[in-house]
N, C-alpha and C positions, 0 to 999 in steps of 0.2 A: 504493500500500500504506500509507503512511503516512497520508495523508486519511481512508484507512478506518477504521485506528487511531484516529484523532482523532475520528470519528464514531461509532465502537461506545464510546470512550469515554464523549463528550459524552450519549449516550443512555442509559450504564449508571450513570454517576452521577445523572441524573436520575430512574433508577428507584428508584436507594437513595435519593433526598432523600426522594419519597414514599411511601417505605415505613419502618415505626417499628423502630428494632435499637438493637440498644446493645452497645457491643464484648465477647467471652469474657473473661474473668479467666482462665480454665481451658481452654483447647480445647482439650488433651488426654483431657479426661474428658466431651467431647460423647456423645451420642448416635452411634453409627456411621451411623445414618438418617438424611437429608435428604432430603424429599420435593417436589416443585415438577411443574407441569404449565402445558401451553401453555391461556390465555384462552378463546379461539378454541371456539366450540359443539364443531368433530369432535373436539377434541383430537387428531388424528393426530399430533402432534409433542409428546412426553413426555418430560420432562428428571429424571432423580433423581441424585444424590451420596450420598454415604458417607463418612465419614473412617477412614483407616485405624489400629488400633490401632498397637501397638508391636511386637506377634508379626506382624500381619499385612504389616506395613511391612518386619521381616528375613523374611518368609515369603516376599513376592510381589517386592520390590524389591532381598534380601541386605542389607538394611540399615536400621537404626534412626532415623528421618528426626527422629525425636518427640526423640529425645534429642541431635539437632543443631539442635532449634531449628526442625522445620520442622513442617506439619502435611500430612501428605499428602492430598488428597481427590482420589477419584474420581467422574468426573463420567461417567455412563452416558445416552447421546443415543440415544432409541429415535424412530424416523423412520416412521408407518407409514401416511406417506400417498404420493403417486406425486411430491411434488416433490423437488427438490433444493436444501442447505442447504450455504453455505460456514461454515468453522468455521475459529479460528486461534488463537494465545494474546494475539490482540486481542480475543480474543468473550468473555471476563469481565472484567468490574470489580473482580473481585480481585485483589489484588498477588501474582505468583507467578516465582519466582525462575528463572531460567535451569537446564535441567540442568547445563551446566559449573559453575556457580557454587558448586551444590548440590555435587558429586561435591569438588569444590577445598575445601571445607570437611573432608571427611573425610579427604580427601590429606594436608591440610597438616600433619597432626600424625603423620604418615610420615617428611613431609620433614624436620622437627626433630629426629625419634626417625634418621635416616638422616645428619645433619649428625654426632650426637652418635656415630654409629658412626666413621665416616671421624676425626674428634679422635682419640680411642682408638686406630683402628685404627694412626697414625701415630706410638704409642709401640708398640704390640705388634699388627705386621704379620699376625701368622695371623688378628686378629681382622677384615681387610680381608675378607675370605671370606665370613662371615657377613652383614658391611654389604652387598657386591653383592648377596645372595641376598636379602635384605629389601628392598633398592632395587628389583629385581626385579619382587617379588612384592605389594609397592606400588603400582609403577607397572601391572602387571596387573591388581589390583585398582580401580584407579580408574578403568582405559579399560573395565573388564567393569562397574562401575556406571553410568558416563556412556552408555553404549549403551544399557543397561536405560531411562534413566531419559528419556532421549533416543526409543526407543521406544515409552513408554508414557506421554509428556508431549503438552499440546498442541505442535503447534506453529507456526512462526513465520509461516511461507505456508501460503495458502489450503487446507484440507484437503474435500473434498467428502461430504458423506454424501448417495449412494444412498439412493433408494426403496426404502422396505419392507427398512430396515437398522437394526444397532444399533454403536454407535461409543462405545466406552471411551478415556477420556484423565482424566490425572491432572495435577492443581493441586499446587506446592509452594508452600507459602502458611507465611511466618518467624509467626513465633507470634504477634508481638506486631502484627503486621500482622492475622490471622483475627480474620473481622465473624461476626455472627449472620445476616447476610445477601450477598447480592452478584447480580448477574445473568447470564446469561448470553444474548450478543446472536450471532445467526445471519442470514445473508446466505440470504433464498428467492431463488436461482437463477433459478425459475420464474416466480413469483408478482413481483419484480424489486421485492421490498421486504425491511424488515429487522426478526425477530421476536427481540423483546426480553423475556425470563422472567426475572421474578424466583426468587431464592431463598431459602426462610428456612426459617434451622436448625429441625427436629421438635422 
């Protein structure tokens, strides 16, 4: 697993060296369209992304990614030839953040809003009650977003797409991190080679 890591790397930086980009000042105010497609004459294998605005990120996610610093994009892998593609969050050369990592950012200013209860709560006891109930409802909160985000991320081991399938997975990419471009590298199952598309921002 790691070899492979080290190889869809070595492959996906080589596609950005020859391809021309130059870093966002602003990804927040991209285009939500990103459009890319496979080289290859049949095109059977089509790759498009999107970034998610700030409604669409509390709409689909419960939560505002853009204003912790992250940029969401969704990456939609339409497959619609008879092979099979392994896919993992080794298959871009984008820098994309862990979901725990992600969801720990939003926590942690629970957890200090939660400290500063318990102080309080230990001059004026009835305010102990309130503190559990927010400690609570916190910690809810951040296991209902790490599952979200966990389910609709790449992820870490091999994920397979079927023939004649479409497979959605989301990039958490830190702001200052998002390129104008990046790639994204798939393992043909079949074919028992590895196809490498580029991407560049619309």
């Amino acid at each position: 697993m790691k070899f492979k890591s080290f190889i869809y790397g070595i492959l996906g930086c080589a596609v950005l060296m020859s391809a021309v980009w130059k870093p966002s000042s602003a990804p927040v105010h991209f285009a939500h369209q990103l459009t890319l497609e496979d080289k290859k004459e049949d095109k059977k294998l089509q790759v498009t992304a999107r970034v998610y605005s700030a409604e669409e990120s509390e709409h689909i996610l419960k939560a505002d990614l853009l204003d912790k610093g992250y940029v969401p994009v969704e990456v939609t892998i339409q497959n619609q030839g008879d092979h099979q593609y392994a896919i993992s969050m080794a298959s871009t050369a984008q820098r994309s953040e862990k979901p725990k990592d992600v969801a720990w950012k939003f926590y942690k200013a629970s957890v200090a809003r939660g400290v500063g209860w318990r102080i309080v709560s230990f001059f004026c006891w009835p305010l102990s009650i309130p503190s559990t109930i927010d400690s609570i409802v916190s910690y809810k909160n951040k296991r209902a977003l790490l599952k979200s985000l966990t389910a609709k991320g790449f992820k870490e081991i091999d994920e397979i797409i079927l023939p004649y399938s479409v497979v959605k997975r989301l990039l958490y990419i830190p702001q200052e991190a998002f390129y104008n471009t990046f790639s994204v590298s798939m393992e043909d199952l079949d074919g028992d080679e590895l196809v490498v598309i580029p991407v560049i921002v619309g």
